[in-house]
C-alpha positions in Angstrom: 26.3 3.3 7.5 23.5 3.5 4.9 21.8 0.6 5.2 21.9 0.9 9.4 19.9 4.2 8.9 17.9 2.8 6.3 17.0 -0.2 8.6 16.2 2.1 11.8 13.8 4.4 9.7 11.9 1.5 8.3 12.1 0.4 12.4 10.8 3.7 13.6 9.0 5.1 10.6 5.2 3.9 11.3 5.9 4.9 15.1 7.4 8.3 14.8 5.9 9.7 11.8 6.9 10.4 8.2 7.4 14.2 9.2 9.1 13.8 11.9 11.5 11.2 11.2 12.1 13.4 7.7 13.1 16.0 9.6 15.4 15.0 12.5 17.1 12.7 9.8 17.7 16.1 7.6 18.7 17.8 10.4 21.3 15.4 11.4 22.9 15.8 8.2 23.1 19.3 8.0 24.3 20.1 11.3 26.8 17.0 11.2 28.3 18.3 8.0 27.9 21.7 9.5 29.8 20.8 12.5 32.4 18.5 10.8 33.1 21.2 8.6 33.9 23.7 12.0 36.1 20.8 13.9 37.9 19.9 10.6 38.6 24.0 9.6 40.5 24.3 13.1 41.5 20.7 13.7 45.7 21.9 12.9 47.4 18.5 13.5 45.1 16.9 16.3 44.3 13.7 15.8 41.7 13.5 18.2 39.8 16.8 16.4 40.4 14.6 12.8 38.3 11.7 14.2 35.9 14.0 15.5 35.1 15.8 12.6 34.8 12.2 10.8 32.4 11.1 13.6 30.2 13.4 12.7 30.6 13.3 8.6 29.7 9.6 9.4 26.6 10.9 11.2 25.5 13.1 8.5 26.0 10.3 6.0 23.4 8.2 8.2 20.8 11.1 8.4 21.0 11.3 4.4 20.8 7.7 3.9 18.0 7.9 5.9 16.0 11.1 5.1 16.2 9.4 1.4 14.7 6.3 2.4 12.1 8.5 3.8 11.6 10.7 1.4 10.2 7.9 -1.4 7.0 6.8 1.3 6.3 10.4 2.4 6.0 11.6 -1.2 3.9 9.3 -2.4 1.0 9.5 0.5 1.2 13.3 -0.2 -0.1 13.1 -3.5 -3.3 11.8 -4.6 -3.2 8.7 -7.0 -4.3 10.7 -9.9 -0.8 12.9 -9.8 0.8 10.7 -7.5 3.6 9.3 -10.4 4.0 12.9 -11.6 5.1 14.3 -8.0 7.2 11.3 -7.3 9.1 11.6 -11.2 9.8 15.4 -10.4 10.9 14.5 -7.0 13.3 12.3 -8.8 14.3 14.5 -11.3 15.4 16.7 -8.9 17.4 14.2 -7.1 19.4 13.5 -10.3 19.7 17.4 -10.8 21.2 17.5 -7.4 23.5 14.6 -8.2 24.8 16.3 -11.1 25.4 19.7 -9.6 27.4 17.7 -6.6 30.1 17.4 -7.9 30.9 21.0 -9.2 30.2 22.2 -5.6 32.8 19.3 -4.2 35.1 20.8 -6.8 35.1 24.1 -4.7 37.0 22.8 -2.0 40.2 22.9 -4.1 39.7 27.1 -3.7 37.6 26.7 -0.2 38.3 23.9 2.1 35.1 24.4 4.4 32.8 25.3 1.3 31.4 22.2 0.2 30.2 20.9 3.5 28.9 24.3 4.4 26.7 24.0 1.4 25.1 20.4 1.7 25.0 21.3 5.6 23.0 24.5 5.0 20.7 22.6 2.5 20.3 19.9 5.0 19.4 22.2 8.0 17.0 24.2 5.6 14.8 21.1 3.9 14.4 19.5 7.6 12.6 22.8 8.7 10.5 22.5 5.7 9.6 19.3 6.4 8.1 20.6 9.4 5.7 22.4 7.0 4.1 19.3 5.0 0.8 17.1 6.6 1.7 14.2 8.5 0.5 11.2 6.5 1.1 8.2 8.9 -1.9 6.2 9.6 -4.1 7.9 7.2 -5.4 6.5 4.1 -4.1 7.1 0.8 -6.2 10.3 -1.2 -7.1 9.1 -4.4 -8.7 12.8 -5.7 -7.3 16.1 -6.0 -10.3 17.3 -4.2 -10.0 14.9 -1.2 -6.0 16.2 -1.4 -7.3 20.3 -1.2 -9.6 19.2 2.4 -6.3 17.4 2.9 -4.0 20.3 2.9 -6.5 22.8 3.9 -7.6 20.8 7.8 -5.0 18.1 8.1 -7.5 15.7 8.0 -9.0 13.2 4.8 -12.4 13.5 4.2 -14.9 10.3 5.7 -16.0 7.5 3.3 -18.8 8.2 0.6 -21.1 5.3 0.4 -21.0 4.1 -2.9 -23.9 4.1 -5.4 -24.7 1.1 -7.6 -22.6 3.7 -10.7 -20.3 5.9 -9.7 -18.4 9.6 -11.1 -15.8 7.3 -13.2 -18.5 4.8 -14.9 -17.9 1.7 -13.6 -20.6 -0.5 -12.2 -20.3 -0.9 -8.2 -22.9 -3.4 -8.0 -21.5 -6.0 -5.4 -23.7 -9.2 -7.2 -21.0 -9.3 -9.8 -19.5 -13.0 -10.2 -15.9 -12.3 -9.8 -15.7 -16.0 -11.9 -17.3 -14.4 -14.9 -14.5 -11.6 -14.5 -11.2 -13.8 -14.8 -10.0 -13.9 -18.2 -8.0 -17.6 -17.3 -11.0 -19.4 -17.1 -12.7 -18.7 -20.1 -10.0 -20.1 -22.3 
């Protein structure tokens, strides 16, 4: 089931849009653990009902293993290089702070059968229409400033080119004429 998902979002991904794929995946597994959680609460002894409600578990498992595969790209084009590994390291420790809470909340189905899927499938339904709130990044270039990340966030739009000078704001010498041969370490020694 995972790597299906994971396979059609890295299909679809450059087509559709971080955003949007992002949020229909998260939406699929919040409403198909919502729903499963519905069929299975008044399923009594129908078979039919008990391979519904795992039709659409299976479904939700798809649209997490995809909105997770997602979630790695789209997170690091919304953050410029120069915080980029912080925003993706607390994106990941929140992961693994969901992953540890997971299991206390499957541990409440022992007292409320429904509660655990109504929880991950409220969660689901409520980060896919967040999603709809961040910039679309597909197609654009990656920001490299926090300044060129504020135009970002403030017009939907990165800011065009500079040209560069022969020295530029970090130092370093721009100057094209550079032998790249005098630059390689390997063939000095």
């Amino acid at each position: 089931m995972g790597m299906g998902s994971n396979i059609f979002c890295m299909l679809v991904m450059d087509k559709i849009g971080r955003r949007l794929l992002l949020t229909l995946m998260l939406l699929l597994a919040g409403c198909g653990l919502l729903t499963s959680a519905i069929i299975n609460e008044f399923k009594g002894d129908d078979h039919g009902l008990e391979t519904l409600g795992l039709v659409f578990a299976f479904a939700a498992k798809c649209g997490i293993s995809g909105s997770f595969s997602v979630i790695y790209n789209f997170t690091a084009e919304l953050y410029p290089t120069v915080v980029r590994s912080n925003g993706i390291g607390m994106g990941s420790l929140s992961a693994r702070i969901g992953g540890i809470v997971a299991p206390f909340v499957i541990s409440l189905q022992d007292y409320v059968s429904w509660l655990p899927n109504v929880i991950f499938g409220s969660l689901g339904v409520i980060a896919g229409l967040s999603a709809l709130t961040f910039q679309e990044t597909n197609g654009d270039t990656m920001m490299e400033t926090l300044e060129e990340a504020e135009i970002f966030y403030k017009t939907g739009k990165l800011p065009k080119a500079k040209s560069l000078d022969k020295e530029n704001k970090s130092g370093f010498n721009t100057d094209s004429s550079c032998d790249l041969k005098d630059m390689n370490i390997f063939t000095k020694l």
